[in-house]
N, C-alpha and C positions, 0 to 999 in steps of 0.2 A: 672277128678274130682270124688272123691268120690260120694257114697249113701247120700242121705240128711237124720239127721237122725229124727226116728220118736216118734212123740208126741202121745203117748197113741194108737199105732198103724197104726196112721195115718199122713199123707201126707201133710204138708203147704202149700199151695202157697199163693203166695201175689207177687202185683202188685202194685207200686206207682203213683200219680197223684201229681206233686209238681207245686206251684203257685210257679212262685219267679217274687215278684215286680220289674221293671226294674227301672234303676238308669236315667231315663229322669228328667229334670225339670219343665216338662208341659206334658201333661195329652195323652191318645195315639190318640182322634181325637179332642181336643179341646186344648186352650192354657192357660187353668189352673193351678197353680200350683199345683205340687205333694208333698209341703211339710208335714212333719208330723208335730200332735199337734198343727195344728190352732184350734181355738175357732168352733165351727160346724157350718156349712151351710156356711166360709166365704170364701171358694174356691170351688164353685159350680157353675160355669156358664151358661150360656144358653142353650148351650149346651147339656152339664152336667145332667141339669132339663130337658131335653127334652120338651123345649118349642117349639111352633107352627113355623115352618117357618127356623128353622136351620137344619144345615145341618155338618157332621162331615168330617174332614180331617184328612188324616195317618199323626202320626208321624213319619219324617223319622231316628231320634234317636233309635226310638225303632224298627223300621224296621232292623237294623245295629245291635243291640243286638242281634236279633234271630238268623242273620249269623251268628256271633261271636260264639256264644253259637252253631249250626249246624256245625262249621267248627273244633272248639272243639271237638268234639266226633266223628269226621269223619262221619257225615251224609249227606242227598244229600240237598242241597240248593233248594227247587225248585224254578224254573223259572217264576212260574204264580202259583199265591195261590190267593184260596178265600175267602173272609171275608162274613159271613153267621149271620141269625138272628135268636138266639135260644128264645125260647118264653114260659117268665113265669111269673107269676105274683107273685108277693112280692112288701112288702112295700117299699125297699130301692132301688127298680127299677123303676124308673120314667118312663120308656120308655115303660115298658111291655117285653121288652127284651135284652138282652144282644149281645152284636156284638161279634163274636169270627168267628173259625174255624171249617169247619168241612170236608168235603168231601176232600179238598186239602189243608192241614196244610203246613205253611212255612219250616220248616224243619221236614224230612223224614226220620228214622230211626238212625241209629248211638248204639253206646256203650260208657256206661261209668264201668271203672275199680277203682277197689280195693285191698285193702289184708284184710284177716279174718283169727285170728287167725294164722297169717303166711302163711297162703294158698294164693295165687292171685282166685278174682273173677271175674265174668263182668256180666254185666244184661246189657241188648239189651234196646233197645229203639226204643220204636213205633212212636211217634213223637215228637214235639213241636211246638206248635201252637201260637198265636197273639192273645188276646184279654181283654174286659174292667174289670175292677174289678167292683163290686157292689158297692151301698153306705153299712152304717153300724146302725144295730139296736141298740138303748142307750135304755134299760131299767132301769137304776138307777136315781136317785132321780127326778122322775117324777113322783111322790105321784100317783100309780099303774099305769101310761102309758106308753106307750115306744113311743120315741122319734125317728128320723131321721137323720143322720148326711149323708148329702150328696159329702163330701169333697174326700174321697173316690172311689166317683163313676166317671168310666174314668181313673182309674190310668192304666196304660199299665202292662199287665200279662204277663210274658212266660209259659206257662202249657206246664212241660214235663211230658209225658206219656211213662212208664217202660212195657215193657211185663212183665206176671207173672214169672218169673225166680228166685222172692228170695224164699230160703225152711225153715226161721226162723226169729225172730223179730230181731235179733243179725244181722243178715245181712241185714235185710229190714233197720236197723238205719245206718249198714256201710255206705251202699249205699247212705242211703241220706242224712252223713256227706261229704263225697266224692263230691258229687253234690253241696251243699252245697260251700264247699270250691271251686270247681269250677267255679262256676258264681262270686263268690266275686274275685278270681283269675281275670278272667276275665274283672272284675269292670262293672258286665252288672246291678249286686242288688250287696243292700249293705250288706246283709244277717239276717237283724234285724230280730231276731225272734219274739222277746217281742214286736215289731212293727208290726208283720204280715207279715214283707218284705218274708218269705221264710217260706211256711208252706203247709204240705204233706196232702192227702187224704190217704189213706188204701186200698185198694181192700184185702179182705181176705175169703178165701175157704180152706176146708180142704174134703180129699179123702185117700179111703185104695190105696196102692202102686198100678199103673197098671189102676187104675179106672178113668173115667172121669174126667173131672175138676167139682167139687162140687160144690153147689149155693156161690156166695158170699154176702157178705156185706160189702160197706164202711164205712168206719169210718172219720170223715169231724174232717178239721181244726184242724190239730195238731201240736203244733208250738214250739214243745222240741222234742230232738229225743229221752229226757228219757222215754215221754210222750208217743211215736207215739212205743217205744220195751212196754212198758205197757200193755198200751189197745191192741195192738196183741196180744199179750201173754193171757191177759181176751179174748178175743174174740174168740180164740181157742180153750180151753178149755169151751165158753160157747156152741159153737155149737160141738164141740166133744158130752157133756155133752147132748145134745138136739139130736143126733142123734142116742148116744145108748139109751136115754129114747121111742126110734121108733117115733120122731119127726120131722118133717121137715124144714130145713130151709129155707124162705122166703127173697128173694131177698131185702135188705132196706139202708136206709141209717140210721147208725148208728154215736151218738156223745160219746165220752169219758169224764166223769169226775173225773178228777185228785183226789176230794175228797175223792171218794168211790175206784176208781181203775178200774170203771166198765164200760161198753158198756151200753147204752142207742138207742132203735131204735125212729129214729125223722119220717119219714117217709118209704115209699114202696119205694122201687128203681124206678126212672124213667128209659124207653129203651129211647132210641136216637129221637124214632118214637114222645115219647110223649112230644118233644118242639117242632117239628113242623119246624123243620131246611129250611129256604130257603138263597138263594143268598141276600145278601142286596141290593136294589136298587139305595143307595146312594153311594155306595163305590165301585170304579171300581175293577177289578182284578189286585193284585201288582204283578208286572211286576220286576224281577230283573238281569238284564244284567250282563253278565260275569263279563264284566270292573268293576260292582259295589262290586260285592265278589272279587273281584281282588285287589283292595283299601283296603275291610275291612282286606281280610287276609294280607297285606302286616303291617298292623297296629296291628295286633294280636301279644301279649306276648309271651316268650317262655313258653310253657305248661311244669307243674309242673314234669312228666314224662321225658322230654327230660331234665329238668335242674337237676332233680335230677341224670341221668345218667351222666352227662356235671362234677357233683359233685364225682359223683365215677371214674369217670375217669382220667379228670384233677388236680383233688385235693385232689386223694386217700379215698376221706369215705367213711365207710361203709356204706351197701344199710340202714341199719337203721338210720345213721345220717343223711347222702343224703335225705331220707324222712322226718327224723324232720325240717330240712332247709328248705325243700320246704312244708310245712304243710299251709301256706299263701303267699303271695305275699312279704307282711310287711317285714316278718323271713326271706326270703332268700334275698332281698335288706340291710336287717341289716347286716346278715351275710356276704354277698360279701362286702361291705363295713369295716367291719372289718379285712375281711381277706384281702384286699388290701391292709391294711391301715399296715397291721404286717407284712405282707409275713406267717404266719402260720395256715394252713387250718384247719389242727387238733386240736390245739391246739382251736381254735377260735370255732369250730365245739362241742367241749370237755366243756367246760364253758358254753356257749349256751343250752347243754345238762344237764349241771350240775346246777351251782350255778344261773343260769339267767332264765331257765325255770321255778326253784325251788321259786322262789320268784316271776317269775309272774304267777302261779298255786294259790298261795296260797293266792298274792293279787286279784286275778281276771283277770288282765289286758292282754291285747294285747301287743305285742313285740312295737308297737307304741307309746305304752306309760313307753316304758322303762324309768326311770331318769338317766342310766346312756348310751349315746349314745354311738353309735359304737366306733368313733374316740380314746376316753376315752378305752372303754375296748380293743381295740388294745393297747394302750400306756401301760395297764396293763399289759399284755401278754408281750408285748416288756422286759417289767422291769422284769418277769420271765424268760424270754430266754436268756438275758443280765445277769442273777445271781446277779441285782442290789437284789430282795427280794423271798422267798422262796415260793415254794405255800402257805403253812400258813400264811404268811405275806400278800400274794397277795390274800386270800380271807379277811383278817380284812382289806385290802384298798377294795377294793369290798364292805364290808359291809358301811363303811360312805359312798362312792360315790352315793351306794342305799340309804341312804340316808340322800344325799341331803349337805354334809357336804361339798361339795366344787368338784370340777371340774380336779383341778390340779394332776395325779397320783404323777408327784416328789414331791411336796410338803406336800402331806397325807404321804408320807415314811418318810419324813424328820419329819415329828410334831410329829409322833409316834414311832418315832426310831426303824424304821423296816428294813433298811438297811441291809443286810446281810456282815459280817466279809470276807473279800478277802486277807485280811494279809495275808500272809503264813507265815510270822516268828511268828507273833501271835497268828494264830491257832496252828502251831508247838508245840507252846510255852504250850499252852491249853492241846493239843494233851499228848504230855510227865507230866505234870502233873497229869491226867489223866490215866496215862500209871502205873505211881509211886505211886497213891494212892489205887489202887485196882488190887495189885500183884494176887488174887485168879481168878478172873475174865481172866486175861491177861492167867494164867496157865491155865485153861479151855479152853481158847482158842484154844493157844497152843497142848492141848488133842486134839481137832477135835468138839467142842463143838460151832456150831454156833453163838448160839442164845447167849453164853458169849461175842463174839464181837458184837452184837447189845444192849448187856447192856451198852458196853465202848463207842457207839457212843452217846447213849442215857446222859451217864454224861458229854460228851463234848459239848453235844449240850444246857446242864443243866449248865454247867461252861459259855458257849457263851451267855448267856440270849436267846437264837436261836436263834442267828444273824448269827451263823457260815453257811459255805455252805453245807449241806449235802453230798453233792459229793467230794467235797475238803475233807471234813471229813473224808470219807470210805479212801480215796485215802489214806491220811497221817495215818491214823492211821492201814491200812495194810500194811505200808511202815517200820514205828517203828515197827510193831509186827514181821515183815516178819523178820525185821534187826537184831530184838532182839535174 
């Protein structure tokens, strides 16, 4: 790998801290729903409120997620993890403290990979851990108070923790698209950012080449990855700016607003010391037996890596296709469903990459919500490799199918008379008229003049309305010229 290179002399590092909500129906030690957008306070339960006299229970849903996700990245499962009571007081913490991990996190190192820039990366990974989400503060229209929404509180968290390994915000966002698209791969979160489901913390320091790791500061709750290359990017350049003025920077947690573009410090950085981490006394140590990872891996999807090779291998595409196919779960169950559906990998590969990304880029959507389902754009493809219709013909049936104009690809060929001309006596027929009305053209040819015989295909295909075949075309009409 290359030198990282450097910002004003200096050295980046950064480190991510990523929440990603897990995909349970009920809550990680109580059996509240976790749905989004209820009315507040209406999935709060006893629990939840940490009222007198209860007591919390693992969810084993989300116990099965943290595998999934450890066996993902090749890390070690461990055997016996503890769930610990970190202690702080805020409003949207009923309890005074939060149940999480700390001395023995359920999954134990691992790597996750990328490409930058056409390079391959990988940033290591120090854990992932089990624990509760908070409630959530509502300061809006509560005529200057802020309010409590405790619906929130309890939702099941995976916190995976990166070593400091990324040396730019360009790769601090790869990283945590990558991620990102892997837990939703996975089906553990469903990746709502605009929900909260998947949103990164920052660790960021900067140092001359060769020097110590430098103080940092996080940056909390960044839930766009345009957001989270941003505020890096501010935040470098403000303690760059702060250290050659012979300033020091101070450990803190810092927030970003999108408004301004700028870093914001909310508080001093806490150490580890100052929650006061102990063992919980309600919740025994999880215990997970072999047999149990043995189950979850035998239920695990094939990882986007091996299907994308499974794609360059058996099905010829290129490694850049093979990665657009596998970029979600959704794309590549479309895609093999299409290509079943034609027998044509490339071809299917090639449309997907073209005219079917291009319109759902530009409407927003997910491959899910394509209008025109696989079965459909295999049938299209068929009708191009058959020479029933031409590629231009087969992107104007593409355009109604998008939308919405009807389902049937033979019968959009038939309503818009896009059939392509298979006559041979009446392209011939085409061809020799063509041949007779533009003797100068024909002699250029003749000369050694290419681009003369691609004016004579251009009038045949002007004489055919473009119904003619293309290929039939070049054939017959270097057949007359050859003869001539």
């Amino acid at each position: 790998m290359s030198a990282p290179a450097l910002v004003r002399g200096y050295e980046v590092v950064i480190g991510l801290e990523t929440h990603a909500q897990l995909s349970t129906a009920s809550k990680i030690f109580s059996g509240a729903s976790t749905r989004f957008g209820a009315a507040p306070n209406t999935q709060a339960c006893a629990v939840d409120l940490a009222l007198p006299g209860t007591l919390p229970v693992l969810n084993r849903g989300a116990v099965e997620r943290a595998i999934r996700f450890g066996l993902a990245v090749g890390a070690k499962v461990a055997p016996l993890s503890i769930f610990a009571r970190k202690n702080y007081f805020y409003p949207d913490l009923p309890k005074g403290y939060q149940i999480s991990q700390y001395e023995i996190p359920v999954v134990q190192g691992g790597q996750v990979e990328f490409v930058l820039e056409g390079a391959p990366r990988r940033v290591r990974l120090t854990r992932a851990h089990l624990e509760e989400d908070a409630g959530k503060s509502l300061h809006e229209d509560f005529h200057g108070l802020t309010g409590i929404d405790l619906n929130r509180a309890g939702t099941p968290l995976l916190e995976i923790v990166s070593e400091p390994d990324m040396r730019s915000s360009a790769e601090a966002a790869e990283y945590a698209k990558a991620l990102h698209a892997l837990v939703v791969w996975l089906d553990i979160c469903d990746g709502n950012m605009q929900e909260g489901s998947f949103r990164c913390d920052a660790n960021v320091s900067v140092r001359k080449p060769g020097q110590p790791l430098g103080t940092r500061r996080e940056i909390k709750n960044l839930n766009s990855f345009r957001f989270l290359q941003q505020a890096i990017d501010f935040e470098v350049q403000w303690q760059i700016e702060r250290i050659e003025d012979g300033l020091a920077i101070e450990q803190a947690t810092v927030l970003f607003d999108p408004a301004t573009g700028e870093t914001r410090a909310m508080r001093t950085k806490e150490e580890a010391h100052d929650y006061r981490y102990f063992p919980d006394p309600d919740l025994p140590p999880l215990v997970i037996a072999p047999e149990w990872v043995g189950r979850v891996q035998a239920g695990m999807p094939e990882l986007p890596a091996a299907m994308a090779a499974r794609f360059r291998r058996d099905d010829g595409l290129t490694a850049d296709a093979a990665a657009l196919m596998t970029q979600s779960l959704a794309f590549a169950r479309y895609y093999e469903a299409a290509r079943d559906a034609c027998g044509q990998p490339k071809l299917v590969a090639n449309w997907l990459m073209g005219e079917v990304s291009k319109r759902l880029n530009a409407e927003g959507r997910g491959i899910d919500a394509s209008p025109v389902p696989p079965a459909t754009l295999a049938a299209l493809i068929g009708r191009v490799v058959d020479g029933t219709v031409s590629n231009n013909a087969a992107r104007q049936v593409f355009d109604a199918l998008w939308a919405g104009e009807g389902r049937d690809v033979d019968a959009l060929i038939e309503a818009r008379g896009l059939r392509q001309m298979n006559d041979a006596g009446a392209l011939e027929a085409i061809v020799d008229d063509v041949i007779a009305a533009n003797a100068k053209s024909v002699e250029e040819f003749r000369a050694g003049k290419e681009k003369a015989f691609n004016a004579l295909v251009g009038q045949v295909m002007k004489a055919s309305k473009g119904k003619a075949n293309p290929a039939q075309v070049n054939d017959v009409l270097r057949r007359r010229l050859g003869g001539g």
